[in-house]
Biopython code that builds the backbone (N, CA, C, O; Angstrom):
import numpy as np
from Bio.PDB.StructureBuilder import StructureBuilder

atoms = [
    (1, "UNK", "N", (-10.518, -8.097, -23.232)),
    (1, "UNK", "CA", (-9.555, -8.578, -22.249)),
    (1, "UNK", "C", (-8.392, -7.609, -22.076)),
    (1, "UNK", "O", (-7.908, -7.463, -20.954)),
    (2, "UNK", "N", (-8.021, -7.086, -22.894)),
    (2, "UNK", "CA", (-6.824, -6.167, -23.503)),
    (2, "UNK", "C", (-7.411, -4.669, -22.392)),
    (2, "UNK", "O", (-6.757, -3.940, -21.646)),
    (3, "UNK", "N", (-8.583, -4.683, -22.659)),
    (3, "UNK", "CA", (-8.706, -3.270, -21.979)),
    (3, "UNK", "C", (-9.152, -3.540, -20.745)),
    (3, "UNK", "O", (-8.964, -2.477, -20.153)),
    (4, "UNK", "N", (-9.680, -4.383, -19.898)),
    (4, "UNK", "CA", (-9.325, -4.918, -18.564)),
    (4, "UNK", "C", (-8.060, -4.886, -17.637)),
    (4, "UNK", "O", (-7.864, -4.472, -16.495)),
    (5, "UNK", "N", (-7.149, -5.594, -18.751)),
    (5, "UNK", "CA", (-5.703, -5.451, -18.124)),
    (5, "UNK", "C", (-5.468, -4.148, -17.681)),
    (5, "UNK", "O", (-5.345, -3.829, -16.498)),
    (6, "UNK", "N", (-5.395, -3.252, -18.829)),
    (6, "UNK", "CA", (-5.163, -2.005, -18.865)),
    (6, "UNK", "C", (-5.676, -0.940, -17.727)),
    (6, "UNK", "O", (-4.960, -0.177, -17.078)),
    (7, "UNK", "N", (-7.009, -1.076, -17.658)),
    (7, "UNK", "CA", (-7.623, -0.537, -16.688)),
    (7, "UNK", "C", (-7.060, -1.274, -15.246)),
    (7, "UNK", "O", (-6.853, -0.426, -14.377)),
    (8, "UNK", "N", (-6.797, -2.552, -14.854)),
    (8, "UNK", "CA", (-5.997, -2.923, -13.699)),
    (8, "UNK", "C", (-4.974, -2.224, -13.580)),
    (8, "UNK", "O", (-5.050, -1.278, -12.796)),
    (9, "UNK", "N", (-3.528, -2.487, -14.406)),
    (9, "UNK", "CA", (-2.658, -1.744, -14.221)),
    (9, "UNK", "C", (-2.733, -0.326, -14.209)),
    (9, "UNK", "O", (-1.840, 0.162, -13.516)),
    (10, "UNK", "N", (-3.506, 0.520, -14.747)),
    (10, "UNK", "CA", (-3.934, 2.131, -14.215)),
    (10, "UNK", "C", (-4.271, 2.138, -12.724)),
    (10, "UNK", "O", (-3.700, 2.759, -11.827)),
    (11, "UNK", "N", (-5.526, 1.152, -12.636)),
    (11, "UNK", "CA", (-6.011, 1.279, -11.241)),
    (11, "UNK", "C", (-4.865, 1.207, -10.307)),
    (11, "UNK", "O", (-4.982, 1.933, -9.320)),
    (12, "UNK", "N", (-4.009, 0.647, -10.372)),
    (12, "UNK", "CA", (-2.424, 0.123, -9.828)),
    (12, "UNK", "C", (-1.816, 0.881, -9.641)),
    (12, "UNK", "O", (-1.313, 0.975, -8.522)),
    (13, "UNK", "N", (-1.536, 1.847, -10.669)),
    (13, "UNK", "CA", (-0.588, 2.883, -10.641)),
    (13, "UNK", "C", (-1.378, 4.044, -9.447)),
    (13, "UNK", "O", (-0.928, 4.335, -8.339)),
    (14, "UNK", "N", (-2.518, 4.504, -10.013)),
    (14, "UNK", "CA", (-3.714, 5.265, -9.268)),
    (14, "UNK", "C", (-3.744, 4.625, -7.795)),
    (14, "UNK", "O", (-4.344, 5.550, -7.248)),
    (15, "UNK", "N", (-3.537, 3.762, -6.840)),
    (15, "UNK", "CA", (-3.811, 3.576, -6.125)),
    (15, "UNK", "C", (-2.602, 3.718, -5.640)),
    (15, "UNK", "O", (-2.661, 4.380, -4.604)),
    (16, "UNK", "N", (-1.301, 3.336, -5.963)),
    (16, "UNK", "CA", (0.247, 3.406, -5.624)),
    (16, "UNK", "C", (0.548, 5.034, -5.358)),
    (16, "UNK", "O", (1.119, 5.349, -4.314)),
    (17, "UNK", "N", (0.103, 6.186, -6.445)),
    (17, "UNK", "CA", (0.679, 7.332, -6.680)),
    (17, "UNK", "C", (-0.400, 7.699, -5.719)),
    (17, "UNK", "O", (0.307, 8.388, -4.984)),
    (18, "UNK", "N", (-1.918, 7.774, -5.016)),
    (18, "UNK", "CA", (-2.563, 8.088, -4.335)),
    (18, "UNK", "C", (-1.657, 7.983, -2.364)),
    (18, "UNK", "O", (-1.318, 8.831, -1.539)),
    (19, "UNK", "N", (-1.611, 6.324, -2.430)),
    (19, "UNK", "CA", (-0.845, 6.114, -1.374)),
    (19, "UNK", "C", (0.812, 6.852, -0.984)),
    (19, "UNK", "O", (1.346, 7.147, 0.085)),
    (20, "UNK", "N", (1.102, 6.919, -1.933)),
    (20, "UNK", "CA", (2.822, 7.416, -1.640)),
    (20, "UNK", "C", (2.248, 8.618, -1.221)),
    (20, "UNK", "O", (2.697, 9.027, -0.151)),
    (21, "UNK", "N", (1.072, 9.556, -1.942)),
    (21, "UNK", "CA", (1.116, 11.496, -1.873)),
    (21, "UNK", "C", (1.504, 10.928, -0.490)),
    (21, "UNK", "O", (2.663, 10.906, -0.077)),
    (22, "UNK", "N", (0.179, 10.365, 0.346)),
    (22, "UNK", "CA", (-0.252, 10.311, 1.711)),
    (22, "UNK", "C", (0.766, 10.659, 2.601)),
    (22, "UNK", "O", (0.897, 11.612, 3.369)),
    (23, "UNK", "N", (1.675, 9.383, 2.257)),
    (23, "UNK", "CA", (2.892, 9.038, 3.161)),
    (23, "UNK", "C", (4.161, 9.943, 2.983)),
    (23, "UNK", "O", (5.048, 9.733, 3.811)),
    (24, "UNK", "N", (4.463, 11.167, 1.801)),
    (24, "UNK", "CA", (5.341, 11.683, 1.641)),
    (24, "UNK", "C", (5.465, 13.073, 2.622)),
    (24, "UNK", "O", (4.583, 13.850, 2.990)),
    (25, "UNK", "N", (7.065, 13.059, 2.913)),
    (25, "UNK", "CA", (6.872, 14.042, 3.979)),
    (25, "UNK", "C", (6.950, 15.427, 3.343)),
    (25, "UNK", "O", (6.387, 16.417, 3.810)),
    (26, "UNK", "N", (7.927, 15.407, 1.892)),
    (26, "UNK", "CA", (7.574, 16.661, 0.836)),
    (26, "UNK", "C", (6.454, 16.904, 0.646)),
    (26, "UNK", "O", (5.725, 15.922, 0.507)),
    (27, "UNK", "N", (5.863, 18.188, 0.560)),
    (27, "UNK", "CA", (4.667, 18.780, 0.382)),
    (27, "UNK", "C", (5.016, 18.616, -1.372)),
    (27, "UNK", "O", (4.377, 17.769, -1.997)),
    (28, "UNK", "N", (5.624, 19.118, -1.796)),
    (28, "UNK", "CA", (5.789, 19.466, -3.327)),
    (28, "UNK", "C", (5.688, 18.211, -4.112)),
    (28, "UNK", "O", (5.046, 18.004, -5.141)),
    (29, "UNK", "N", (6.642, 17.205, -3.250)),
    (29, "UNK", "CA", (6.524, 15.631, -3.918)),
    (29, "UNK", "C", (5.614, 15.558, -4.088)),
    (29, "UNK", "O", (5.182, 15.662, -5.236)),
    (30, "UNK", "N", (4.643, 15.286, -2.789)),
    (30, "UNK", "CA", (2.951, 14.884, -2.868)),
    (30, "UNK", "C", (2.377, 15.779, -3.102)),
    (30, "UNK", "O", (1.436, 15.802, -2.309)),
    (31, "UNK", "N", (2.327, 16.819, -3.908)),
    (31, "UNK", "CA", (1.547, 17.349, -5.067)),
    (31, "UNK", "C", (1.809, 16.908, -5.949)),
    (31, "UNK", "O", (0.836, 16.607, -6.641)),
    (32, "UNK", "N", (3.172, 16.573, -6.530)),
    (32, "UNK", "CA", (3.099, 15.743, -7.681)),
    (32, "UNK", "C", (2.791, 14.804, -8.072)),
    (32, "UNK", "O", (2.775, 14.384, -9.229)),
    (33, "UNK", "N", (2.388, 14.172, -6.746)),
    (33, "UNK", "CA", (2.217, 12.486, -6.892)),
    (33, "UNK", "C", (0.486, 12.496, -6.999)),
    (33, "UNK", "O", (-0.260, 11.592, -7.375)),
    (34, "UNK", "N", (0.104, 14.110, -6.439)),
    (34, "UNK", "CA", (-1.572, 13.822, -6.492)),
    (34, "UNK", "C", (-1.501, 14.179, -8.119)),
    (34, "UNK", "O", (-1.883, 13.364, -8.959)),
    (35, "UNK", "N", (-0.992, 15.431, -8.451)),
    (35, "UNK", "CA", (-0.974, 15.318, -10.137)),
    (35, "UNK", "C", (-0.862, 14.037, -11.034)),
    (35, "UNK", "O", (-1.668, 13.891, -11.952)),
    (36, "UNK", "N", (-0.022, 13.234, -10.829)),
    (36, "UNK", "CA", (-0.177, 11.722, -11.122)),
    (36, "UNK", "C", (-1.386, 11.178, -10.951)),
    (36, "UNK", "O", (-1.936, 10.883, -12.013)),
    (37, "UNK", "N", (-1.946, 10.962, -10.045)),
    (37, "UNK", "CA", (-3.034, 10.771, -9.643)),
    (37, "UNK", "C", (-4.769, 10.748, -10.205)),
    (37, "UNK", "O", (-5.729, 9.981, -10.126)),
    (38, "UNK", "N", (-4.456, 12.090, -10.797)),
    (38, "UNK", "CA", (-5.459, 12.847, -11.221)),
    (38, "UNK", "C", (-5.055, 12.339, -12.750)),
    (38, "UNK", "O", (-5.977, 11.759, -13.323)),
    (39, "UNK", "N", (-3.749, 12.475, -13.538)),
    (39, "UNK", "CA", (-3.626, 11.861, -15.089)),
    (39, "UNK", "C", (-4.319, 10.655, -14.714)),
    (39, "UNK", "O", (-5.546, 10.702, -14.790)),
    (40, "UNK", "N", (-3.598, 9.212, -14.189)),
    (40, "UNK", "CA", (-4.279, 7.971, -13.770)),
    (40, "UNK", "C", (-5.827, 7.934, -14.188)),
    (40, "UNK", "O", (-6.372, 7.294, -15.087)),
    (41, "UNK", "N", (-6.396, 8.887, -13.186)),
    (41, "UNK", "CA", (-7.693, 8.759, -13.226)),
    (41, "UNK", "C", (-8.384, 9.041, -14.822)),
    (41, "UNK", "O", (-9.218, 8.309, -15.356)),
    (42, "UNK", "N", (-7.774, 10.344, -15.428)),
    (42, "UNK", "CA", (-8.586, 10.759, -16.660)),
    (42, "UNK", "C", (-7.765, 9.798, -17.493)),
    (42, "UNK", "O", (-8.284, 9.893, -18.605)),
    (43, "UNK", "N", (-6.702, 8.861, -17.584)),
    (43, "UNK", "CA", (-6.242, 7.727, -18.319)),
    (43, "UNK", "C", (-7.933, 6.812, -18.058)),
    (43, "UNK", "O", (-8.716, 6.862, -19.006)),
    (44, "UNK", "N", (-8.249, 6.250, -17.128)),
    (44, "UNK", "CA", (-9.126, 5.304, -16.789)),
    (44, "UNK", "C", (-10.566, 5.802, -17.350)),
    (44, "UNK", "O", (-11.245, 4.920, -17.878)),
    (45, "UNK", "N", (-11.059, 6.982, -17.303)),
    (45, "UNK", "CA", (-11.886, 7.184, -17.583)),
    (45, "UNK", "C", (-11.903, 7.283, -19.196)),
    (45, "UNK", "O", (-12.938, 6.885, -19.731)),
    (46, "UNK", "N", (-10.758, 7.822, -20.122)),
    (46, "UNK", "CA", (-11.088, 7.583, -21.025)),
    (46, "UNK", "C", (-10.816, 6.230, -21.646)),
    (46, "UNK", "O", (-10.937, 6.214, -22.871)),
    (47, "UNK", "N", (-10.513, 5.218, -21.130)),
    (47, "UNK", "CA", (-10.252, 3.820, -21.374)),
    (47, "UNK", "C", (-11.802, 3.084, -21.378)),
    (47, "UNK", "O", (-12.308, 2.223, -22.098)),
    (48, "UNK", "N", (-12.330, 3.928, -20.115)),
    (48, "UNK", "CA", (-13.768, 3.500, -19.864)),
    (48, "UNK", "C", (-14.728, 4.115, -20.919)),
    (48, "UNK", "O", (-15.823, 3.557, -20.848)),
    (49, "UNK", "N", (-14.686, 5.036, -21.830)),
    (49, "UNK", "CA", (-14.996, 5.334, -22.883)),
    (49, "UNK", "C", (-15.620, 6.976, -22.391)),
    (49, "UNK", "O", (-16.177, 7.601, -23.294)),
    (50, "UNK", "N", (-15.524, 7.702, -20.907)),
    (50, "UNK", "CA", (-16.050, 8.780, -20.632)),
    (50, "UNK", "C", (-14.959, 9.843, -20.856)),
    (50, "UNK", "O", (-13.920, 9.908, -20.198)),
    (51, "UNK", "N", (-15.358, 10.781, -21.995)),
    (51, "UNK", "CA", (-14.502, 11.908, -22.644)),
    (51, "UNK", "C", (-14.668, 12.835, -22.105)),
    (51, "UNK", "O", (-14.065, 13.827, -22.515)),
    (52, "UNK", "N", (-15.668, 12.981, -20.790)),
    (52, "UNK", "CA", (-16.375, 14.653, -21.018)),
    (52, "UNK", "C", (-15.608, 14.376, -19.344)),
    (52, "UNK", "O", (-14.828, 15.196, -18.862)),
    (53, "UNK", "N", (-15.928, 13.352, -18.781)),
    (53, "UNK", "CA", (-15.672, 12.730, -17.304)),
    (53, "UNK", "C", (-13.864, 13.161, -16.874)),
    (53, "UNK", "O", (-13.376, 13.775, -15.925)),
    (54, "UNK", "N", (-13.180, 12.399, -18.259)),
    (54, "UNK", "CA", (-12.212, 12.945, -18.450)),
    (54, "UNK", "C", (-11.154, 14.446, -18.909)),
    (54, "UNK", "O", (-9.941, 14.562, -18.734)),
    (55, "UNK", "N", (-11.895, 15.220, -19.387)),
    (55, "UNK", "CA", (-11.756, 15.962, -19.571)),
    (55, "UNK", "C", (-12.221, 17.110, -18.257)),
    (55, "UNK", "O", (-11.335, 17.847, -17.825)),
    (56, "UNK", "N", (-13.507, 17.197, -17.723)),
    (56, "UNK", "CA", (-13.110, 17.756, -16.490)),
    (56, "UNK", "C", (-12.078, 17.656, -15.232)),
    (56, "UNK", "O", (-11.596, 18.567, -14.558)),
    (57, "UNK", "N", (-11.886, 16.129, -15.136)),
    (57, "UNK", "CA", (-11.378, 15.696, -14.261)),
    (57, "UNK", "C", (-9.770, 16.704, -14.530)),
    (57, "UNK", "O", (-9.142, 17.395, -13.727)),
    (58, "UNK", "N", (-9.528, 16.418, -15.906)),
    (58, "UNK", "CA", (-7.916, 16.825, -16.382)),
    (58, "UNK", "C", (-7.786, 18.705, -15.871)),
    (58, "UNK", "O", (-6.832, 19.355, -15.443)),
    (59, "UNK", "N", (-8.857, 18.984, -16.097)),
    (59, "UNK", "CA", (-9.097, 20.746, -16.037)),
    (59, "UNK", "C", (-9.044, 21.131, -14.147)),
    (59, "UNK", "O", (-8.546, 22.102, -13.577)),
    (60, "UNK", "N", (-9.770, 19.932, -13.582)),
    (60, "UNK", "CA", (-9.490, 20.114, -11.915)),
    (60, "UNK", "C", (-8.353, 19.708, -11.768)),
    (60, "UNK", "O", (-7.618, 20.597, -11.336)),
    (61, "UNK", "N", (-7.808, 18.656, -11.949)),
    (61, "UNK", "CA", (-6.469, 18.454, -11.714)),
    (61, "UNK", "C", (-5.432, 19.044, -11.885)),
    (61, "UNK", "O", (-4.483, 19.075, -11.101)),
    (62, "UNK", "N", (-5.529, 19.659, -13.106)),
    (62, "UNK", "CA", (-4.195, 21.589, -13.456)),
    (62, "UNK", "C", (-4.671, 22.484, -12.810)),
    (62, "UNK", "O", (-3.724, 23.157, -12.403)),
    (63, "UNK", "N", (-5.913, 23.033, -12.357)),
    (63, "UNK", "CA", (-6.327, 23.855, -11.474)),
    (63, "UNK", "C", (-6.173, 23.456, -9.959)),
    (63, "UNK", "O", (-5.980, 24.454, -9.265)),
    (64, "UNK", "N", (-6.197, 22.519, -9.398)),
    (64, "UNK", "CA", (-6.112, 22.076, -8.367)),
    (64, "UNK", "C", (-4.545, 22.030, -7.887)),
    (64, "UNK", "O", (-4.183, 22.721, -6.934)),
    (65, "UNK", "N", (-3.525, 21.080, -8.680)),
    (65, "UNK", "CA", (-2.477, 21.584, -8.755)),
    (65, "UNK", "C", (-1.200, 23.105, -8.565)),
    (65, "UNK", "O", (-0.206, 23.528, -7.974)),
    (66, "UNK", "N", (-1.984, 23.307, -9.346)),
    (66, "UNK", "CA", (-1.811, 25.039, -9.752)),
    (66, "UNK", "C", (-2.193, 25.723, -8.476)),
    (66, "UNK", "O", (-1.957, 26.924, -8.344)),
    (67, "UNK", "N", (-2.635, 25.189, -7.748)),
    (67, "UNK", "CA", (-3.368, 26.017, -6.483)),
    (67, "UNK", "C", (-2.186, 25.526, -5.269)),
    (67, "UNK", "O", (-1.698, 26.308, -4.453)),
    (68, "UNK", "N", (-1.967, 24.529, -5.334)),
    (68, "UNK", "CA", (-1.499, 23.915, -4.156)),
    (68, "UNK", "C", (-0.042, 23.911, -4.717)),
    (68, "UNK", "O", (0.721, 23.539, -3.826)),
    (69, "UNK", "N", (0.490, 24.140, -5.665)),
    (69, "UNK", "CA", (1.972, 24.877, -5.708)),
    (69, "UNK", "C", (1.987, 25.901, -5.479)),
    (69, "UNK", "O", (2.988, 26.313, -4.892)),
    (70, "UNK", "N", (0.832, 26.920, -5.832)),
    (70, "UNK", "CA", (1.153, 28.558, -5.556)),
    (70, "UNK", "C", (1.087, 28.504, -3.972)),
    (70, "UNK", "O", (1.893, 29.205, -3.361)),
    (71, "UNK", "N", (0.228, 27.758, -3.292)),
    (71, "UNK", "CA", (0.239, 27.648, -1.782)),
    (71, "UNK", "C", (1.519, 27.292, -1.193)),
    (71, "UNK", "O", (1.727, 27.795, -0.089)),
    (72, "UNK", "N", (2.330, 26.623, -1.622)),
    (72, "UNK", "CA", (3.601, 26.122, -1.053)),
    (72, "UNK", "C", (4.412, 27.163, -1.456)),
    (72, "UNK", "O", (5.316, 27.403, -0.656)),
    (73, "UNK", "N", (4.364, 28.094, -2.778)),
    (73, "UNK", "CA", (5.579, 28.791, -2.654)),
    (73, "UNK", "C", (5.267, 29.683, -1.618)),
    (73, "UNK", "O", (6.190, 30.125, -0.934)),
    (74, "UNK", "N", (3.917, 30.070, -1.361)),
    (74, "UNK", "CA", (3.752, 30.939, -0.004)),
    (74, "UNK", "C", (4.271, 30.714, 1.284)),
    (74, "UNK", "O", (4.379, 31.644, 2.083)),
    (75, "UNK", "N", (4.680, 29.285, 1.623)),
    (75, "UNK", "CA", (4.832, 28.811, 2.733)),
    (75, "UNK", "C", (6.263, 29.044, 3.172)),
    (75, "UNK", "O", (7.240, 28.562, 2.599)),
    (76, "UNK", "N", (6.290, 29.627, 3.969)),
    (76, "UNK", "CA", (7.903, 29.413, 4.390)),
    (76, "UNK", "C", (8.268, 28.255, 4.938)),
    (76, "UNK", "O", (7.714, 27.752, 5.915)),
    (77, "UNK", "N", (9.754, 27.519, 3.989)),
    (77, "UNK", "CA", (9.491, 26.050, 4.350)),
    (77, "UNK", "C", (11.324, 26.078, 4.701)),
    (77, "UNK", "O", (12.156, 25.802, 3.837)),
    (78, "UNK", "N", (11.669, 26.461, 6.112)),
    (78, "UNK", "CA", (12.765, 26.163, 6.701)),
    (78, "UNK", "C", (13.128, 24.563, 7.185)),
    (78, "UNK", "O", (12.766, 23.464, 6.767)),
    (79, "UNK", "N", (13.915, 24.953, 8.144)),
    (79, "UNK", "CA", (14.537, 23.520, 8.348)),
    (79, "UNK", "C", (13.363, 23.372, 10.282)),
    (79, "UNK", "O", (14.057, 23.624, 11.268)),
    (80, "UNK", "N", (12.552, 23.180, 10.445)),
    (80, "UNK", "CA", (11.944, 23.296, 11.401)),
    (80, "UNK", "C", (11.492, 21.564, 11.718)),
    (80, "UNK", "O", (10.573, 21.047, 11.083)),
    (81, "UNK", "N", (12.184, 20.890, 12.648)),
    (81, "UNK", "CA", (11.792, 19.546, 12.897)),
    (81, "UNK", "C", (11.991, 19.318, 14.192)),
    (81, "UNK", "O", (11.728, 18.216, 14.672)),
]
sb = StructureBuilder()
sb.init_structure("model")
sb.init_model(0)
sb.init_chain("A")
sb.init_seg("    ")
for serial, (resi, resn, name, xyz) in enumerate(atoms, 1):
    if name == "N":
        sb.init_residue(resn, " ", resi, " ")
    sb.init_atom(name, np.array(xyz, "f"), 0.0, 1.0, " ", f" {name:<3s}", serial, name[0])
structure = sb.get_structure()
């Protein structure tokens, strides 16, 4: 029962930090919020008892990350609205 809950409230968080990236107008925010995202998920999976599931997931998610900050510092990000 204990690990049901648990896995709800992840799914919760994971679905909250998924929705905000969407809607944020910061690029940088919503990379962070997909980085959230991506912990959430390898939280759930190892709750669900998958180590290996989790562990890739964690390795795309710093690589994936890592990609899409180096992309933004490329971006020239003025005041343009």
């Amino acid at each position: 029962m204990k690990e049901l809950l648990l896995i709800t409230v992840l799914l919760v968080f994971m679905v909250a930090t998924g929705a905000l990236a969407l809607f944020l107008r910061d690029l940088l925010a919503s990379v962070i919020l997909f980085s959230g995202f991506s912990f959430f998920a390898v939280l759930i999976y190892l709750t669900l008892g998958a180590p290996d599931v989790a562990f890739t997931e964690a390795v795309v998610g710093v690589v994936a990350t890592t990609f899409f900050i180096a992309a933004l510092r490329r971006l020239k990000r003025g005041s343009s609205r």
